[in-house]
N, C-alpha and C positions, 0 to 999 in steps of 0.2 A: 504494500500500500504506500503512493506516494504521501506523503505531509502537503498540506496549503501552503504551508510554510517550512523550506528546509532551510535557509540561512538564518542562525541562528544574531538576535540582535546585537551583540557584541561585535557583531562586526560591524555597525558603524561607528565604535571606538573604535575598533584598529586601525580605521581609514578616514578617520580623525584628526589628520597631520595639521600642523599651522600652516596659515593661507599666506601663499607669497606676492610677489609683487604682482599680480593679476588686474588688481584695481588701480581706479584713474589715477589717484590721489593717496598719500599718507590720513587724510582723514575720512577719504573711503573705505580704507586699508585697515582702520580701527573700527571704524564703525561695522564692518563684513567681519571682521573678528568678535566684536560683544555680542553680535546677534548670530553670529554662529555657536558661541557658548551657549545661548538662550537654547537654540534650537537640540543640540547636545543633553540641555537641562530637559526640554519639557520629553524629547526621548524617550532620556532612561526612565522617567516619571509616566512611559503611556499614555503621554496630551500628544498623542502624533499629529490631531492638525496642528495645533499648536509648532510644533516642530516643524510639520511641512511649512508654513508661514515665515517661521524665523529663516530657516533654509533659502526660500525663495526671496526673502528680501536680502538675503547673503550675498544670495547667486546673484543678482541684480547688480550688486554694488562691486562685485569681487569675483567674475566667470570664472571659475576652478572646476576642477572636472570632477572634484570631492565632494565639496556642495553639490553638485548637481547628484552623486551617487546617491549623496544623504537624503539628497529632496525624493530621490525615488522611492530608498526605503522607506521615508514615510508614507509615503501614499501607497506601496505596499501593505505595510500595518494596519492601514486605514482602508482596504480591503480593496481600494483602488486600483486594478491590477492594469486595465487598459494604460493609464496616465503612467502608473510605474513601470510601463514596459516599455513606452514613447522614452519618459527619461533617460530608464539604462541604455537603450540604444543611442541618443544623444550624448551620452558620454563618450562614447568611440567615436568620434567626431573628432572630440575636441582634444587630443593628444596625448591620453592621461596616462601614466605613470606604466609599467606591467605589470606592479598588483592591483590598480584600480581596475586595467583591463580586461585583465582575467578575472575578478569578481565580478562587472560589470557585464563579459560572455555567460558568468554562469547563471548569474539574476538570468539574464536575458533567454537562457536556456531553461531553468526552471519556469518561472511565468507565463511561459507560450505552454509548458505541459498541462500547467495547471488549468490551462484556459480551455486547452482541448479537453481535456479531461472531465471538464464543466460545460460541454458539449460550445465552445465559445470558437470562432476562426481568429488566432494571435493577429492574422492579417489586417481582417478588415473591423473588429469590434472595438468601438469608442468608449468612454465612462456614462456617456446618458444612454448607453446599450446596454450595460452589464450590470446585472445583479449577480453579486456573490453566493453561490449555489453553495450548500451542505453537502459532508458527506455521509453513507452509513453503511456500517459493516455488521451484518449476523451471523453467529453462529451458532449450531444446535448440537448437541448430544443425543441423538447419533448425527451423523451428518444427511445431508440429503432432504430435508424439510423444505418443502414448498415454500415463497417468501411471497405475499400476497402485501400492498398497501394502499390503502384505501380501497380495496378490492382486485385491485390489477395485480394479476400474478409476472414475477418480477425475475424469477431465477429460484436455483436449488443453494440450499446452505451448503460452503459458507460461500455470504452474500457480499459483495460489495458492489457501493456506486458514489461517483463527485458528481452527480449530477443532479441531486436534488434541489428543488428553489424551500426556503427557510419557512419551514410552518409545522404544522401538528399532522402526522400522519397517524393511523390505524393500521398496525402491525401484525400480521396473522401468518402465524408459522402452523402448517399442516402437513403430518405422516403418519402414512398407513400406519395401523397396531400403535397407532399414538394420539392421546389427547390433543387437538388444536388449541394453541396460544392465539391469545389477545392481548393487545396492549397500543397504548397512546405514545409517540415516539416524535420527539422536536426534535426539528431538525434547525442548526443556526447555521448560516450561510459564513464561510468561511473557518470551519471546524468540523471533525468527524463524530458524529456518536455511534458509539459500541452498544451491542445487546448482544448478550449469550445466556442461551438457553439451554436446560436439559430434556427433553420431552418427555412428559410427564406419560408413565404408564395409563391403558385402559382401564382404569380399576372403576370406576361407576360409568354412567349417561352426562353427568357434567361436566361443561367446556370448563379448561384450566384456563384462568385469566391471571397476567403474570404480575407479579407486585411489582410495585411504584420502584421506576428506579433511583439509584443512588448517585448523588453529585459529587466528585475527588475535585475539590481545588488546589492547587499544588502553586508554592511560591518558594524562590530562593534569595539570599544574599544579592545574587549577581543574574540579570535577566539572561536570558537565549540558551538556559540550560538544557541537554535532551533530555526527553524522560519518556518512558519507555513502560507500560503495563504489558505483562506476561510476555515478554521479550518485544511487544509491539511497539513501534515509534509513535508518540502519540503528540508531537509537539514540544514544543519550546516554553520553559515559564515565562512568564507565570501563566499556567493552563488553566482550563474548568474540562473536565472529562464528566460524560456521561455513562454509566455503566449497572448493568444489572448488578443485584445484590449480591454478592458473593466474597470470595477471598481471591486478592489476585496480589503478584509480585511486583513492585515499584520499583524503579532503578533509575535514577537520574547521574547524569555524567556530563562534565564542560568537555571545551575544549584540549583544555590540560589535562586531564585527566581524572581530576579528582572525583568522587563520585559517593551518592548513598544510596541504599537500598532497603528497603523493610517489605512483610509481609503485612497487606490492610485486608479487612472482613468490612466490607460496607452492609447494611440493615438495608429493608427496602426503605425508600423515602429520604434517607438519612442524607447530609450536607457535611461532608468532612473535609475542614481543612488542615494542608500538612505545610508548613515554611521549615523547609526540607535542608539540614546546614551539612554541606560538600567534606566528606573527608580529605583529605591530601592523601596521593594513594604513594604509592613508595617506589620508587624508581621508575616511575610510568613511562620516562623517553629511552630507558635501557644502558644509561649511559650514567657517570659519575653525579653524584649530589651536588648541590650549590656550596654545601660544607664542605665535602671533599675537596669540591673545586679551591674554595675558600683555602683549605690549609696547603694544598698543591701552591697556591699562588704565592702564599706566606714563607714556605717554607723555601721555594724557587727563589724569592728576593732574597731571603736571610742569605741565601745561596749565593748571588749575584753579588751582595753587597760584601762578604766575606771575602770572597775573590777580587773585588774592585780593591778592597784595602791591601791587602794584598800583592797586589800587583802596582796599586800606590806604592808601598814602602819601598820596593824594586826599584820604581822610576826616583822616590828621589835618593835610596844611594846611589845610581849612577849618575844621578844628577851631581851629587856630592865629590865625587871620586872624579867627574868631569870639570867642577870648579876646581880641585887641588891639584890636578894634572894638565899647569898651565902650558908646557911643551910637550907631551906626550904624545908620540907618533897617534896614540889610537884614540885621543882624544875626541875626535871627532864621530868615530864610533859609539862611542860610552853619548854623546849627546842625540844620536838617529835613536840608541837604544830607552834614553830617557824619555825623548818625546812619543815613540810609538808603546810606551808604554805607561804613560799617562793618559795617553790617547784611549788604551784597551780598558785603564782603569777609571775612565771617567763614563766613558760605552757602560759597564759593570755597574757602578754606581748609578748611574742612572737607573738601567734597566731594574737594579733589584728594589731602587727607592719604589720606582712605579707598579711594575707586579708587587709587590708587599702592598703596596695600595689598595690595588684594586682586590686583591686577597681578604685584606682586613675589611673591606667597604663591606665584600660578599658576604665575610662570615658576621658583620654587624647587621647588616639587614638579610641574612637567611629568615626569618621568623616573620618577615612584614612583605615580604614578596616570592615572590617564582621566577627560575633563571626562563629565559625565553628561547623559545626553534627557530623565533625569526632570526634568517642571515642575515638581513636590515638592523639588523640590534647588535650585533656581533662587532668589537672589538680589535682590532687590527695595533701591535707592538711592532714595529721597526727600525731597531738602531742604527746607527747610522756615524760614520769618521769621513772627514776630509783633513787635509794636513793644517794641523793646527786647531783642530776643534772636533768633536763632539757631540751626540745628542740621541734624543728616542721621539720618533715620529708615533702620535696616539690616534690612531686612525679609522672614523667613523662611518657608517653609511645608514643615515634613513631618510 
């Protein structure tokens, strides 16, 4: 089953970058920066028009091809799916970055599914065309159960469709050597709801009518988490699921990995909310800790900086033994040997002041953050000699 929704919200943080010099003016320039913070604000806060708004008066003042992603997302969130497909597409236009690109192919690739999927032509259908269609999936114990709504027979369990328009249907699962199920089933246009059923044995002449179902709403710390009932993908938080009564496995997981899981029993009728708080799972990229990292780095400068002394003390006795050997044939050796090796010991000193740096920085904020996959984050050391001098190039890319 596809999601309405597979990119999870956090990706308009990621693509969140400060806006350059695009705008007319320095007080365009600011002004396209407070009101893209706005729009950032009301976001994460789910006032998506709100955000669409800030965005678009961003975009106006500061054509960035970021704003423009962001303006999509929101009119995506906002169930807007024509206007956020025009968007993403306008942003390959306009030159943007290869990661805005490639999120911008994938939007673009997703929302034409979802439109077909919602019986919609990506081609030709505008925003006063589309209403955001539901979707619904049933399934029965045994499988195989007739799926009738509103009387029209629809398919055998298990059932799925994105093509519902958003209202109240009358749900009736019927098999042979089995009681028929009834039941009243909302459907909301842009969201799936579940029902699973067991079909109830022949034991008398009365129709089983199925109890009321039960609402999971699910929130986390940080929005666009997956979450995932009985292996199923069921959306991003903060969700509202709808689901028959029963016991079923919850498992929510970010992008990092972190993740929680519990087993819930929903009542019929019952409204249970869970504000779900993400474990930090343990080694989830495969590769060494942020501490580990941390004491590597620490323990690499202590390294560095031992050796740069080191090699110090070398350069200035020959420094010394080249001032007392005022005619000494090899005088002039003892001063090539002095300098290329103050040279190596300042390269050393350097290098290990800096990695011990950034070592200690890691292992002081392990606790308050996560090292990051992005190559755009990643850190670049380069020492570097010319005659007569020294240094370590700290070399960034985002």
């Amino acid at each position: 089953m596809n999601a309405l929704r597979s990119l999870p919200i956090s990706v308009l943080l990621v693509l969140a970058l400060p806006l350059t010099a695009h705008a007319q003016s320095d007080s365009d320039r600011e002004q396209a920066a407070r009101l893209f913070q706005l729009g950032q604000d009301a976001f994460t806060a789910g006032s998506f028009d709100e955000a669409a708004i800030s965005f678009q008066e961003a975009f106006n003042l500061d054509p960035h091809p970021v704003l423009l992603f962001n303006l999509a997302r929101a009119h995506e969130e906002m169930l807007d799916l024509p206007a956020a497909l025009a968007f993403f597409r306008q942003v390959l236009t306009m030159s943007p970055s290869d990661a805005v690109r490639q999120a911008a192919r994938d939007k673009i690739a997703e929302v034409e599914d979802t439109l077909r999927e919602q019986g919609y032509d990506p081609r030709t259908v505008t925003s006063d065309q589309y209403v955001p269609r539901g979707g619904l999936v049933v399934e029965s114990t045994p499988p195989g159960a007739r799926v009738f709504l509103d009387g029209d027979f629809r398919g055998l369990t298990p059932f799925e469709t994105q093509r519902l328009d958003a209202g109240a249907y009358e749900l009736r699962l019927t098999l042979e050597g089995f009681l028929p199920i009834t039941e009243s089933v909302d459907v909301v246009g842009g969201r799936v709801t579940i029902r699973q059923h067991e079909m109830p044995s022949r034991t008398s002449l009365d129709e089983y009518v199925a109890p009321d179902p039960a609402r999971l709403i699910i929130t986390t710390p940080e929005r666009g988490v997956t979450v995932r009932v009985d292996g199923r993908r069921m959306g991003y938080t903060p969700v509202e699921v709808t689901l028959a009564p029963g016991r079923y496995d919850l498992h929510l997981e970010n992008q990092e990995g972190d993740s929680w899981s519990e087993e819930v029993t929903l009542a019929p009728g019952q409204e249970l909310r869970i504000d779900a708080p993400l474990q930090r799972s343990l080694d989830t990229r495969g590769g060494p800790s942020r501490e580990t990292l941390a004491w590597i780095g620490i323990g690499t400068g202590g390294a560095l900086l031992a050796g740069g002394a080191t090699v110090g003390l070398l350069a200035a006795g020959d420094a010394r033994r080249y001032n007392d050997r005022t005619s000494d044939p090899g005088r002039a050796a003892l001063r090539d040997s002095a300098r290329t090796k103050s040279t190596v010991a300042d390269v050393l000193l350097g290098s290990g002041i800096l990695i011990g740096a950034v070592g200690t920085v890691l292992l002081l904020t392990g606790d308050r953050e996560r090292p990051s996959d992005d190559p755009l984050e990643q850190l670049v050391l380069q020492p570097w000699a010319a005659p007569g001098a020294a240094g370590i190039n700290l070399r960034s890319r985002f």
